[in-house]
C-alpha positions in Angstrom: 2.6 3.9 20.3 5.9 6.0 20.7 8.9 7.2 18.8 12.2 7.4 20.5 15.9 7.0 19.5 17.6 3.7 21.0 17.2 0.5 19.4 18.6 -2.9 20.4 19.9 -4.9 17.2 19.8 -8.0 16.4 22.0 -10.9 14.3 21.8 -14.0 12.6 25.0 -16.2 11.7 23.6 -19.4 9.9 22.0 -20.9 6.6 20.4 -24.2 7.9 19.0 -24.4 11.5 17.3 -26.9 13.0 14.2 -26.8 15.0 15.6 -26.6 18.4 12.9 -28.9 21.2 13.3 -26.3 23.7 10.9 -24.1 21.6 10.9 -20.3 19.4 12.0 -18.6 23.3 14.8 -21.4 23.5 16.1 -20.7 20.1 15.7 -17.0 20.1 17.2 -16.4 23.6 20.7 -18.9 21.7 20.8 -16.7 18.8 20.6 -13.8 21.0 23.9 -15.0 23.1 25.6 -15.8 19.9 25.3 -12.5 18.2 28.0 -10.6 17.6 26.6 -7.5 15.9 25.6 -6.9 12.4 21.9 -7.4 11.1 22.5 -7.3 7.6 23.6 -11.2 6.8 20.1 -12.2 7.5 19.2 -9.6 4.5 21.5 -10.4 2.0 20.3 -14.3 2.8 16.4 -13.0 2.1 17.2 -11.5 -1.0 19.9 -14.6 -2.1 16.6 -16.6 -1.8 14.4 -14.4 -3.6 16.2 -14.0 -6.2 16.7 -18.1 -6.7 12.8 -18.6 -6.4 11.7 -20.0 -9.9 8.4 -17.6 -9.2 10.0 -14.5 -7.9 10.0 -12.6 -11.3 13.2 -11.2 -12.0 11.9 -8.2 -13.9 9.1 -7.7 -11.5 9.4 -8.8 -8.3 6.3 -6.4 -7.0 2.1 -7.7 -8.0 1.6 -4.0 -8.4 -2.4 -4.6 -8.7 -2.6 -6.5 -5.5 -0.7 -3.2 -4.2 -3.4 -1.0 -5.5 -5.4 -2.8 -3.8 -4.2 -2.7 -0.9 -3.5 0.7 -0.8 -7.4 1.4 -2.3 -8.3 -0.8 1.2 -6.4 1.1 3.7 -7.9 4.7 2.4 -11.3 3.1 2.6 -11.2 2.3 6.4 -13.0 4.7 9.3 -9.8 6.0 10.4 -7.7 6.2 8.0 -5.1 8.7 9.6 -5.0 6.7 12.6 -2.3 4.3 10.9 -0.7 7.5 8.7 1.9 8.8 11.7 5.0 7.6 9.7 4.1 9.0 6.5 3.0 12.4 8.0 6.4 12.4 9.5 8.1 11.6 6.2 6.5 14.3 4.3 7.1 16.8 6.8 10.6 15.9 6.1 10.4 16.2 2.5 8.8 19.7 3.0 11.1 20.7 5.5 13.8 19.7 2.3 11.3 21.8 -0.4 11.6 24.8 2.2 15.4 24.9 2.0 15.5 25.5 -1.5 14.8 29.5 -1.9 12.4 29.7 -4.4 9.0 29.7 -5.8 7.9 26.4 -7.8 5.0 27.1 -10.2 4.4 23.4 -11.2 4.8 20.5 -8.7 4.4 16.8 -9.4 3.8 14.5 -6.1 4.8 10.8 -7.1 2.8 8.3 -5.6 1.0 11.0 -2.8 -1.1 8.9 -1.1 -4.0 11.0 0.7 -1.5 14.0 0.0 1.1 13.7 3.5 3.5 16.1 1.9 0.8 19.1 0.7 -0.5 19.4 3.9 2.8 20.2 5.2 3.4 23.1 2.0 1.8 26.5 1.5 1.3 28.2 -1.5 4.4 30.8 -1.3 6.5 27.6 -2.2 4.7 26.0 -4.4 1.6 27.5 -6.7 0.4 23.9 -8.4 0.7 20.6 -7.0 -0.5 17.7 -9.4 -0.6 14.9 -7.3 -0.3 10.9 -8.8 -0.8 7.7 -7.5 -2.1 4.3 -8.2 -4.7 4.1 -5.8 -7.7 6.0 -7.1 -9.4 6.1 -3.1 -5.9 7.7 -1.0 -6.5 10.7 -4.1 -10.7 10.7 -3.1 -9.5 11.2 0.5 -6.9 13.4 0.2 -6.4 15.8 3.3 -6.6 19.2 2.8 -3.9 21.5 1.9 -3.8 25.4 1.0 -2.1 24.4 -2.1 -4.4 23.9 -5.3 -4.0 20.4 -6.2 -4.9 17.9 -9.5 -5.6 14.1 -8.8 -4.3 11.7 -11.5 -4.5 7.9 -11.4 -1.5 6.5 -12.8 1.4 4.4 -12.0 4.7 5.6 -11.0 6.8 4.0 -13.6 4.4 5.5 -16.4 3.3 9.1 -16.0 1.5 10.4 -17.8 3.2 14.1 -18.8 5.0 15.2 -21.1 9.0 15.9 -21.2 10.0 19.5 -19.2 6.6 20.3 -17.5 7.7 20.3 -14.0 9.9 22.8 -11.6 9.5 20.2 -8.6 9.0 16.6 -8.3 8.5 15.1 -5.1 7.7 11.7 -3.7 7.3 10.4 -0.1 7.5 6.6 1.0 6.3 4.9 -2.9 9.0 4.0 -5.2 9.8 0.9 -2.9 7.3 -0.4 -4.5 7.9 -0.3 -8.0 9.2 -2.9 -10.4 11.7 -0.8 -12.1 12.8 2.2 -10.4 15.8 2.4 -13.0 12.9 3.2 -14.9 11.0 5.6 -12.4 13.8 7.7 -12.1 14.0 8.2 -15.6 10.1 9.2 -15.8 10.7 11.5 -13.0 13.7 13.5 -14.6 12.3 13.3 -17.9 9.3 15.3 -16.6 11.5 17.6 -14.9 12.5 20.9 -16.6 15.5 22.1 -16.8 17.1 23.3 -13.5 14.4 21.2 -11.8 15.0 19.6 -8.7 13.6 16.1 -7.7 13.4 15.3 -3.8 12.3 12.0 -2.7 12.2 9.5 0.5 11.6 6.1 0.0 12.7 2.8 2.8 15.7 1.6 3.0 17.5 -2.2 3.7 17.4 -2.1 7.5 13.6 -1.4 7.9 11.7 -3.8 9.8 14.7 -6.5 10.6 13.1 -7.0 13.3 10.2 -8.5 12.0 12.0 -9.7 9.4 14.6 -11.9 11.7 11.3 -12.7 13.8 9.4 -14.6 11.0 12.3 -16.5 9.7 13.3 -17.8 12.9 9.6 -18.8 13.8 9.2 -20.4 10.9 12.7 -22.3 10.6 11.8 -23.2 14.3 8.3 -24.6 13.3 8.1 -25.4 9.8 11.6 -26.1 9.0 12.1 -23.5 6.1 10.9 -20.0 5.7 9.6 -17.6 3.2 9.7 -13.6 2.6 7.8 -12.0 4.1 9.0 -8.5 4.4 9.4 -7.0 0.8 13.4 -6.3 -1.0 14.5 -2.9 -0.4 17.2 -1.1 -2.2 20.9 -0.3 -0.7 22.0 3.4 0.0 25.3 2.0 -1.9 23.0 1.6 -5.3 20.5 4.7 -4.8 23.2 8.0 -6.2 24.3 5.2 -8.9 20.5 4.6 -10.2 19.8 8.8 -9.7 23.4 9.4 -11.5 22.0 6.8 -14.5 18.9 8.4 -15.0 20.5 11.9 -15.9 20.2 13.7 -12.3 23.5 16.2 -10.8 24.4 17.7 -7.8 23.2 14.2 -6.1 22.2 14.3 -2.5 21.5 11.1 -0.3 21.0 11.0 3.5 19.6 8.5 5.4 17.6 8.4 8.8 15.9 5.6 10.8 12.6 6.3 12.6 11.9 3.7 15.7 8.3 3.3 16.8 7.2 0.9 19.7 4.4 -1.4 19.2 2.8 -3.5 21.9 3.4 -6.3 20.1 4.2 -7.8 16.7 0.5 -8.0 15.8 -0.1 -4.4 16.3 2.7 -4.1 14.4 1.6 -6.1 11.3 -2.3 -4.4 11.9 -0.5 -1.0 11.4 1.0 -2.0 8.4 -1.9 -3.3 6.6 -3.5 -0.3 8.0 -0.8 1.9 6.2 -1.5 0.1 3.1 2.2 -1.5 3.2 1.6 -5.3 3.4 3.8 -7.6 1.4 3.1 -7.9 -2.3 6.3 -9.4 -3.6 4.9 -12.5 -6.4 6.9 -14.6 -3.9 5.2 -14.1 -1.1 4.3 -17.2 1.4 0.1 -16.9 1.2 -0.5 -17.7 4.6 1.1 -17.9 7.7 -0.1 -20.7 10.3 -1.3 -19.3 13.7 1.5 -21.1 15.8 4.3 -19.9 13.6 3.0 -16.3 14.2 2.5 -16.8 18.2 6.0 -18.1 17.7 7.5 -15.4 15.8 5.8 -13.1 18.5 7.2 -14.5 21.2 10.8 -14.1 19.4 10.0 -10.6 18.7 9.5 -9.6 22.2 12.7 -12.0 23.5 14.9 -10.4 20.5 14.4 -7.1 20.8 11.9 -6.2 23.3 11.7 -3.3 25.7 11.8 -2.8 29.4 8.5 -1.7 29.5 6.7 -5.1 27.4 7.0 -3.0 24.5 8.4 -4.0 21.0 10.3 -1.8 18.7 9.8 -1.3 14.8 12.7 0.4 12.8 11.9 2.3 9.4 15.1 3.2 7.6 14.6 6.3 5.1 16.4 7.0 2.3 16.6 10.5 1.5 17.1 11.9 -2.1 17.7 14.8 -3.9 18.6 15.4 -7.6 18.3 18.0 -10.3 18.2 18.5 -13.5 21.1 19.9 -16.0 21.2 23.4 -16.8 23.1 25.8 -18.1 23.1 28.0 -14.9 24.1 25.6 -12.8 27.1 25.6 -11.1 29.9 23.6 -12.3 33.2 21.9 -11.0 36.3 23.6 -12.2 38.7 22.3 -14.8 41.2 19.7 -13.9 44.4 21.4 -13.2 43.2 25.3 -12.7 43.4 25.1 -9.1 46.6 27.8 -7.8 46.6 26.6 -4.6 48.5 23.2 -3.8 46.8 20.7 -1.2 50.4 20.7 0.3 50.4 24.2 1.0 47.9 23.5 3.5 50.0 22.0 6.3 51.7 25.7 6.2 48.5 27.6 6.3 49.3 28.6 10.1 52.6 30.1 8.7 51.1 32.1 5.1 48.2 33.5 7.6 50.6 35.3 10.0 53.4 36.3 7.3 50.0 38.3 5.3 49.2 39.9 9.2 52.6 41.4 9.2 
């Protein structure tokens, strides 16, 4: 398995399609000739149908103890690092963000840390106390090692446990997709925040894993004549400074990034994921998927998208956050109307600069 930067995107353009008798190739290799460009149609249609499903659950789309389970499987296994690369990279990010803020934070909080992928990547000049929270009482058992002095708590992201202005830093790396009312979360994460705290966060975004997202409809429109989500609702950039702006955060922050890995094959793919703990746990998910539809949707992958070398490309879109908390030091916008300098003064700048030379 690889990173690298290029990408070959995919579209959709339809709401009914019938099964085509040339096979999942046939109708994937059509769909490929027709596309014009975009990927996000095919998105907006998932969610559309989500959101109409009788058993989706409106106000919690997300089985949050099936995810703890999951997540309490994937720390169990032999190698459990083996399927970590993306979240190691993640968190480095995230501590490469901590590190650009000059200063010392007493009192950290990790959201959701997993087995710890952004301690490892911090040192104890930055941060003096990291208590470190997720729902998954076996990733906090085998946590890797970091410098930093660390506290496990089981608890669930949208309820922690602390109470109002204990924290300088709150972090959280690749989890809040998960939860069922991040409104919410972000309010938990900036009440615990003190004053002139800062929150800095990463969690997916929309485009992650269209590929396998476009793969599985199309199989199973091509075999079973309807099809089901299977890749989990992710939130739009568009919403995420709106949400962080609602829950009380300033001086908002959001970048995003996409990270591409090659997979042989869609099955590696989907063993990675379940190997990463991030299998589907939307309440309407599809409970199985027959073997054909999946040979099917692999065989789409590869026509779709795949690379020149029989490889098959995986794209992870991150959001990147950072917000902090109101204080009195902070720095402030001006007052309307103070400004002394007129935006239309600008197109003579050239002129003001050489009359002050002379």
């Amino acid at each position: 398995m690889r990173r690298d930067g290029g990408r070959r995107a995919g579209c959709l353009r339809f709401f009914i399609f019938p099964p085509m008798a040339g096979g999942a190739v046939a109708l994937a290799r059509a769909l490929r000739a027709g596309c014009g460009g975009g990927r996000r149609g095919l998105w907006a249609l998932s969610g559309a149908s989500a959101a109409a499903s009788p058993s989706s659950g409106a106000l919690s789309p997300f089985d949050r103890r099936l995810k703890r389970k999951q997540k309490n499987w994937a720390a169990l296994q032999a190698e459990p690092a083996k399927c970590d690369y993306l979240r190691e990279e993640v968190g480095s990010r995230i501590a490469d963000r901590v590190f650009d803020v000059t200063r010392t934070f007493p009192l950290a909080l990790d959201v959701g840390s997993g087995r710890g992928y952004i301690a490892q990547h911090l040192n104890k000049e930055t941060i003096e106390k990291l208590i470190q929270v997720d729902i998954a009482e076996n990733a906090l058992k085998n946590a890797v090692e970091s410098e930093i002095p660390t506290v496990s708590v089981v608890a669930d992201e949208e309820f922690l446990p602390f109470k109002e202005d204990t924290f300088d830093l709150v972090v959280s790396s690749l989890s809040l997709h998960w939860v069922n009312d991040l409104p919410r979360a972000f309010r938990e994460i900036h009440q615990v925040l003190k004053p002139d705290g800062v929150f800095i966060g990463a969690m997916f975004g929309g485009d992650t894993l269209y590929e396998l997202r476009c793969s599985l409809q199309l199989a199973e429109l091509e075999r079973e004549g309807g099809f089901s989500p299977h890749v989990s609702p992710f939130t739009a950039v568009s919403d995420l400074g709106h949400l962080l702006s609602r829950a009380g955060f300033t001086t908002l922050t959001v970048d995003t990034d996409e990270i591409q890995v090659n997979y042989p094959g869609l099955f590696e793919l989907m063993e990675d994921l379940q190997g990463m703990g991030e299998s589907n746990c939307s309440w309407n998910r599809k409970p199985l998927l027959h073997r054909e539809t999946m040979v099917a949707a692999a065989a789409i992958y590869r026509e779709m998208y795949g690379n020149s070398d029989g490889s098959v490309p995986a794209t992870f879109q991150i959001f990147y956050m950072i917000g902090w908390k109101f204080h009195e030091s902070q720095a402030r916008p001006a007052q309307r109307g103070s400004a002394t300098v007129s935006f239309g003064d600008l197109a003579n700048i050239g002129g003001l600069l050489s009359t002050e030379k002379k």
